[in-house]
Residue, then its C-alpha position, 0 to 999 in steps of 0.5 A: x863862521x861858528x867858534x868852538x869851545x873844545x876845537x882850534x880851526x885851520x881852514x876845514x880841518x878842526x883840531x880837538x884841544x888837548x887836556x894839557x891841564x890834566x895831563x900836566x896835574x897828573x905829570x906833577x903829581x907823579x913827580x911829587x910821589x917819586x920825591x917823597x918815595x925817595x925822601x921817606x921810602x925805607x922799602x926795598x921796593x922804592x926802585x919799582x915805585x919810582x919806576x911806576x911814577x917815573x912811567x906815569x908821569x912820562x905818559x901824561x907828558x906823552x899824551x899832551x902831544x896827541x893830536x884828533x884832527x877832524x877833516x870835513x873836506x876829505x871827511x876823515x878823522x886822523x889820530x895821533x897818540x903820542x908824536x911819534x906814533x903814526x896816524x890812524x884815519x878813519x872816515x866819518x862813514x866808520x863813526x857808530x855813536x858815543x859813549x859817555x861813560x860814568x864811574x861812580x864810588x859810593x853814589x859819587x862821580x870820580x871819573x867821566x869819559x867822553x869816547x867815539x866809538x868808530x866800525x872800521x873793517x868789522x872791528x869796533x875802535x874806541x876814540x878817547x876824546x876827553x875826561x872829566x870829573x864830578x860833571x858830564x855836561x862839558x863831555x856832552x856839549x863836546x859831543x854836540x861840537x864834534x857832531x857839528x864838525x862831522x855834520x852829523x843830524x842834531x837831535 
């Protein structure tokens, strides 16, 4: 029996680990904003900026409740957003390849994401797997994991 990194195992479905740390850094991150726009903001404008922070913040703690779940007996993938939104399945048939994508300010890495991109219906859906900073290589071997879960040939 294989172990995964990025993968918690119940029986053949594979569930992906959320990134609860980055979501819970942005979540404080938001809340410090709104305490020091309240304590320092002499703006008339310091109710829109709470709101944006207070939004934010909300949808960092929202997406730590996000669930990809991959099946290898029905061959499906199942997405949840958040909770309360409902599943969206899609076939391991739908899957097209990766995307690793690289953002780049001034010859630095800020952002790197690691995406699925899925043909379902002559429509291209975009599966947000996780992000990193400064390095690809996490996003890389994630990509080998999911290829591993899916079956898919190792090049």
């Amino acid at each position: 029996m294989q172990t995964f990194k990025y993968f918690e195992q119940e029986g053949n479905t594979y569930k992906l680990k959320v990134q609860k740390g980055l979501f819970y850094t942005i979540t404080f991150g938001c809340v410090a904003a709104i305490i020091a726009i309240l304590f320092y903001s002499t703006s008339r404008a310091t109710f829109l900026y709470v709101t944006f922070f207070a939004l934010i913040g909300l949808l960092g703690i929202l997406r730590t409740t996000g669930v990809i779940a991959f099946d290898q007996h029905n061959r499906e993938i199942q997405r949840k957003r958040f909770f309360f939104s409902t599943p969206v399945s899609y076939s391991f048939d739908d899957f097209d390849h990766f995307l690793i994508s690289k953002q780049k300010s001034y010859f630095i890495t800020v952002s790197i994401q690691a995406i699925m991109v899925m043909r379902k219906g002559n429509k291209t859906r975009h599966i947000l797997l996780a992000q990193t900073l400064f390095t690809a290589k996490p996003l890389q071997k994630l990509s080998e994991e999911i290829s591993t879960v899916m079956g898919l040939p190792q090049h």
